[in-house]
Each structure stands twice: as structure tokens, then as C-alpha cells.
C-alpha positions as CSV (number, residue, x, y, z in Angstrom):
1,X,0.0,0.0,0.0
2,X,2.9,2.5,0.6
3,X,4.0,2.0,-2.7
4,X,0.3,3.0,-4.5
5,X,0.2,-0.6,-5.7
6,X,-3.0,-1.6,-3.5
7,X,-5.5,0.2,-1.8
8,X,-7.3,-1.1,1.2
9,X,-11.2,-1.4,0.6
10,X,-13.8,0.1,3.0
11,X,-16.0,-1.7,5.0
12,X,-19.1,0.6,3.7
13,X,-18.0,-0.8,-0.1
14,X,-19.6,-3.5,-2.1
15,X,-17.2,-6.4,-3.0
16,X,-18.8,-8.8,-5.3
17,X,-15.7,-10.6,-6.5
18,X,-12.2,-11.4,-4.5
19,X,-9.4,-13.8,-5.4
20,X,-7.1,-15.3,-2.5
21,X,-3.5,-14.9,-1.7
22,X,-0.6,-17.3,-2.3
23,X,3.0,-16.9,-1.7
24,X,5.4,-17.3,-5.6
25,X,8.9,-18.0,-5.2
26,X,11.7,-16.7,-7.4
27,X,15.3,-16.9,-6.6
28,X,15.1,-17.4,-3.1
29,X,12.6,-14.9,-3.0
30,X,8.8,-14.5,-1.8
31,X,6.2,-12.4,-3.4
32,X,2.1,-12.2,-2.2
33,X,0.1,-12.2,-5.6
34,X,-3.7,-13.3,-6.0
35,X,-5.1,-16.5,-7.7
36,X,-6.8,-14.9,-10.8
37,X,-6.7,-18.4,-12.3
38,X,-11.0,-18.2,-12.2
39,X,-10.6,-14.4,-13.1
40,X,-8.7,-15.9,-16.3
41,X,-11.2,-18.7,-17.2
42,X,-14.0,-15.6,-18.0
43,X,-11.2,-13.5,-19.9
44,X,-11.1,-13.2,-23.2
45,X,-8.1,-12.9,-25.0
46,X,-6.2,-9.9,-25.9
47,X,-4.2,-10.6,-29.3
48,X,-2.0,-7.7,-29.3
49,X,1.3,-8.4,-30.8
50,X,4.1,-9.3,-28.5
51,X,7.5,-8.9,-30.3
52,X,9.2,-12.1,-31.8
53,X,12.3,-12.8,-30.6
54,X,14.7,-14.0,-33.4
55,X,13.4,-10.7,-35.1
56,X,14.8,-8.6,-31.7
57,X,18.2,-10.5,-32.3
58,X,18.7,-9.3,-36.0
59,X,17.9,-5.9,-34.8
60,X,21.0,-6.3,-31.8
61,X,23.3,-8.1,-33.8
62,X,24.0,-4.8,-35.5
63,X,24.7,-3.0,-32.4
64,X,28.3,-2.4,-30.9
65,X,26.9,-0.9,-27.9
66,X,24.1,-2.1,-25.7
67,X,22.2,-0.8,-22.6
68,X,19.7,-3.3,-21.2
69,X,17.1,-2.2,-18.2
70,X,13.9,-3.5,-16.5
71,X,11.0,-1.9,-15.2
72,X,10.8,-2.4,-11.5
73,X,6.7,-4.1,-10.8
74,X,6.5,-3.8,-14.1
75,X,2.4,-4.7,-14.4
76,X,1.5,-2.1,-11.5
77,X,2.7,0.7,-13.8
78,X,-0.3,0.1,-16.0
79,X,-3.3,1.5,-14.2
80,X,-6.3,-0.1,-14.6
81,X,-10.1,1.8,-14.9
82,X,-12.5,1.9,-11.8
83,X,-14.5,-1.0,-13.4
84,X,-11.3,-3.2,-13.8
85,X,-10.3,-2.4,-10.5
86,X,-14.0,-4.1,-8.7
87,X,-12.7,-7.5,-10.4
88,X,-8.8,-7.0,-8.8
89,X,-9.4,-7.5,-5.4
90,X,-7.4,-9.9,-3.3
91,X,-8.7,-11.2,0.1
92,X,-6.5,-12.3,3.3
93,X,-7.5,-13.2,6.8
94,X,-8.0,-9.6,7.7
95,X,-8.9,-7.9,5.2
96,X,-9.5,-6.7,1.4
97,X,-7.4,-4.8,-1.0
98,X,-8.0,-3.8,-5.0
99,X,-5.1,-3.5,-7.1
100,X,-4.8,-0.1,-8.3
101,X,-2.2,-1.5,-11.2
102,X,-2.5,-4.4,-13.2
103,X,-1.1,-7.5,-11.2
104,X,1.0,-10.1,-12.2
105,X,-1.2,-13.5,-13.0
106,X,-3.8,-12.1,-15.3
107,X,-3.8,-13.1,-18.5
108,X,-3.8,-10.1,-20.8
109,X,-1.6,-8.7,-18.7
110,X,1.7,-8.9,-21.0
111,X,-0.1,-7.6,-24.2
112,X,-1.8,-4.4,-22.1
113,X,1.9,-3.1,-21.0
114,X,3.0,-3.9,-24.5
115,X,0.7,-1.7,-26.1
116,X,1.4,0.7,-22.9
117,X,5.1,0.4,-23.5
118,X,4.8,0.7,-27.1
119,X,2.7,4.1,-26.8
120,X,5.3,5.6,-24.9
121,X,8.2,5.1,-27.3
122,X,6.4,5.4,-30.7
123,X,9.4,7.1,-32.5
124,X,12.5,4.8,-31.1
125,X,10.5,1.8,-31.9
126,X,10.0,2.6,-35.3
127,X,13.7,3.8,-35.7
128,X,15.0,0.3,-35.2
129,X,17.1,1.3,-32.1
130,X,14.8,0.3,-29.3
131,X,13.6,-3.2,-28.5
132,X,10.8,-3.6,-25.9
133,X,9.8,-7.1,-24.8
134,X,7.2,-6.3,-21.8
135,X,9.1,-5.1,-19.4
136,X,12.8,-5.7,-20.6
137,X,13.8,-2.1,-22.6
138,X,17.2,-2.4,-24.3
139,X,18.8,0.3,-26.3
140,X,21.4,-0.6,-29.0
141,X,24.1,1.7,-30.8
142,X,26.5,1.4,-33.4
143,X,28.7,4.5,-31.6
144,X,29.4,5.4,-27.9
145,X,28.1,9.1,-28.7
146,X,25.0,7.8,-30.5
147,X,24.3,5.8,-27.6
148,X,24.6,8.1,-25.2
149,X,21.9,10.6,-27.2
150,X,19.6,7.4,-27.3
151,X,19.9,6.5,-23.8
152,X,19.3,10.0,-22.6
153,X,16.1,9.9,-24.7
154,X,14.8,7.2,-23.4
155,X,15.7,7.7,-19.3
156,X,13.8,11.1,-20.0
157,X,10.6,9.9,-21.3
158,X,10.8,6.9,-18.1
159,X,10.8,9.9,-16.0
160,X,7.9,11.8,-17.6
161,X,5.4,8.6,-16.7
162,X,7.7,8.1,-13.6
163,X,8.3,4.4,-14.5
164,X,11.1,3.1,-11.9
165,X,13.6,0.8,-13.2
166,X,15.2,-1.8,-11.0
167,X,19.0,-1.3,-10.4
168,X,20.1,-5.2,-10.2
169,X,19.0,-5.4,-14.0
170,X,20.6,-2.1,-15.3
171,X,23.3,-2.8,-17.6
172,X,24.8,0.4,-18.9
173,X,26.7,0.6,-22.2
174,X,27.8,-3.4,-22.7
175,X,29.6,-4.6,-25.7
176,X,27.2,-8.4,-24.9
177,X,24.4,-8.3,-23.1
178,X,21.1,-10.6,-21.9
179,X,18.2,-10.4,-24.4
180,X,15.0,-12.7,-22.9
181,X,16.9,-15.8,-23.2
182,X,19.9,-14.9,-25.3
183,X,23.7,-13.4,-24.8
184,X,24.0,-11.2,-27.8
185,X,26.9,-9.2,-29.2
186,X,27.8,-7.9,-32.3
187,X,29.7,-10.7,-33.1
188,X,28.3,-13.7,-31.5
189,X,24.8,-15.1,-30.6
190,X,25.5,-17.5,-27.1
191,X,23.1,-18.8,-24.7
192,X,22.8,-17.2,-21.2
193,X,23.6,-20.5,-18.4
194,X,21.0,-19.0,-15.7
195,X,18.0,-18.9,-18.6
196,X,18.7,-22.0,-19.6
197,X,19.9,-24.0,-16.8
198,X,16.7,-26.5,-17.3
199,X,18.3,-27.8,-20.3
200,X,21.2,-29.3,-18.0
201,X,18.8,-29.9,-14.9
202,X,17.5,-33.7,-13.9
203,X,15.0,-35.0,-16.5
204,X,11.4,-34.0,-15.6
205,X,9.5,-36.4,-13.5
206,X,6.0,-34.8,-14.2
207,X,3.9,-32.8,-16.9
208,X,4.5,-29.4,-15.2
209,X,8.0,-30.1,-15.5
210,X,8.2,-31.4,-18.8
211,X,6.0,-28.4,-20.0
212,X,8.7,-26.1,-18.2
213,X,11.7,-27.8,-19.8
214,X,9.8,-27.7,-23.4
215,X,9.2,-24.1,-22.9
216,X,12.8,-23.1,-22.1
217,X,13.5,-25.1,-24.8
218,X,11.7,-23.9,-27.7
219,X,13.3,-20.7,-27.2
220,X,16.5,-22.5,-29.0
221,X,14.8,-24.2,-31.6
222,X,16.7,-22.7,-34.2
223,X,19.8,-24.0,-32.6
224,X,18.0,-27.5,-32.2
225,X,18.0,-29.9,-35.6
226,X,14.5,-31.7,-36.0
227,X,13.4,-29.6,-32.3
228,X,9.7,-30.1,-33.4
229,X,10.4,-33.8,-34.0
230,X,11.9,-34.7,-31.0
231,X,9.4,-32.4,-28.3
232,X,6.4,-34.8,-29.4
């Protein structure tokens, strides 16, 4: 709530629908996010067009110079409408609270920060020297100066919708750098170890792992001879 990401609803307010809490794990650490899994069932799908990745990598492979960042809570940076906001309530043992951003776990929640993402930067995009995938923003150069302009740009128009980036991702002015599940340089194309550590990992032992390791996977299907074959 001190961040503006919640709000805490009144006891004078109707609440006709509430999701529970659970507690999501990443790297050692814990995160409280609502079940919208029944939320989802009734959602119908947005189709706006997320960026495809091998087309991403042509645009770096030309760059000598790269600047990756990531948007700190991305999701919550995209506000929702009042109406939205009566179905993004969570509930705990206490009490209830409506998401004043869009949280993490609903389903068209990637494709409306796209299209948030992509109204933002209309002009880089288009220019070839910007690359957005949801929340990761990278910024690629062929000279230091040029860079340094395009970075500029770009850190002033993340102030203007006072979009906060998160530090442990900034990487500032890199000759290779981490793009979704790739290490890319102008000269190489090389698979980053912490994406893709399923690959080397125990063979799965149910279908939510096999479904894991197939999805890490598939990101390397052009690396992969007969991928398609093999994954049936």
C-alpha cells in the first residue's frame, strides 16, 4: 500500500468478487500475488502483438553498444479503470485490498503493458534502435556518442510517466548483453547459463516439468535440428 500498488477497501463498499492470496517463489525470493486463475477462465483474449524474438536478435546483432534495463513491478505501472479495478481484489484473513495497477497473474496482462510500452516510445520503436519485450527495454548503438543521445532519450521519457527501473538489471553501455533468453553481441549469438539451466537440470519427472523444460527449450529451436520432432 505504501508503494500506491494496493489500496485497502472500505467496509461501507460493495465487494462482489475477491481472489485469495498465495505466496510465488523466485530466486530465493517470496512475493504475495492473487489466484486470478477463475478471473482468467471468463477473460477473453487480448491478441496484441508481442514482439518475436529471433526478429529482436537481427535488430542487436548490428549494435556495438548495448544498454539493457527492466522496469521495476512492471504490471502495477499500468493502471487499470475503476470497473477493472472491482474484479482486482485480493482477500486475506484480515482484510481486502483492489489492485490499483494491473497485477501479475492475469492473463492479458503482457499484451496491455505492451501496447502501454509501445505508446510511450512510438518514435525509437520505429527507428530500429529500441527493442521492448514487456518489461525488458534495451537500447542498442553502433557508436558510444550515438548511444549516449539514445539512452538519454529514453531515461527522460521513463521519468515523464515516472516508470522506476530496477538497479540489479541495469546494464549500462555493454559490448554483450542478456536479451530474454539470449547473450548477444555484435559478433556472437551465445546462450545465457542462468535462462537455460533447465536444459542441464534432472529430467522432468511430471507434466509441469516437462512443460517447463519444453518451454525453455523452444526458445532454441533454431539451434536445435528436428526440435519439433523430438518435443512430441
Amino acid at each position: 500500500m505504501k508503494l500506491g500498488i494496493l489500496r485497502n477497501i472500505g467496509h461501507n463498499e460493495e465487494v462482489e468478487v475477491t481472489a485469495p492470496v498465495t505466496i510465488t517463489w523466485n530466486n530465493d525470493k517470496s512475493r504475495m500475488v492473487g489466484d486470478f486463475r477463475e478471473l482468467n477462465t471468463y477473460t477473453i483474449m487480448d491478441r496484441y502483438p508481442i514482439p518475436i524474438i529471433h526478429e529482436m536478435l537481427t535488430q542487436l546483432s548490428k549494435a556495438r553498444f548495448i544498454t539493457s534495463m527492466d522496469a521495476l513491478k512492471g504490471f502495477h505501472h499500468n493502471f487499470s479503470t475503476p470497473h477493472g479495478r472491482s474484479v482486482l481484489r485480493i482477500i486475506d484473513n484480515c482484510s481486502i485490498y483492489e489492485y490499483l495497477g494491473m497485477p501479475f497473474g492475469i492473463k492479458n496482462a503482457p499484451s496491455h503493458y505492451q501496447s502501454m510500452m509501445n505508446t510511450i516510445f512510438p518514435h525509437e520503436l520505429s527507428e530500429g534502435w529500441l527493442i521492448i519485450y514487456i518489461d525488458d527495454i534495451i537500447i542498442c548503438s553502433e557508436t558510444w556518442r550515438l548511444h549516449l543521445e539514445r539512452l538519454s532519450l529514453v531515461l527522460k521519457k521513463i521519468l515523464q510517466v515516472n516508470m522506476k527501473l530496477s538497479l540489479e538489471k541495469f546494464n549500462f553501455g555493454l559490448h554483450e548483453s542478456k536479451a530474454v533468453v539470449y547473450l548477444v553481441s555484435e559478433l556472437s549469438l551465445g546462450v545465457d547459463k542462468k535462462s537455460g539451466f533447465s536444459v542441464t537440470e534432472e529430467i522432468p519427472q511430471n507434466k509441469k516439468g516437462m512443460m517447463s523444460f519444453l518451454g525453455i527449450s523452444s526458445y532454441y529451436r533454431q539451434q536445435l535440428k528436428y526440435f519439433a520432432i523430438h518435443a512430441r
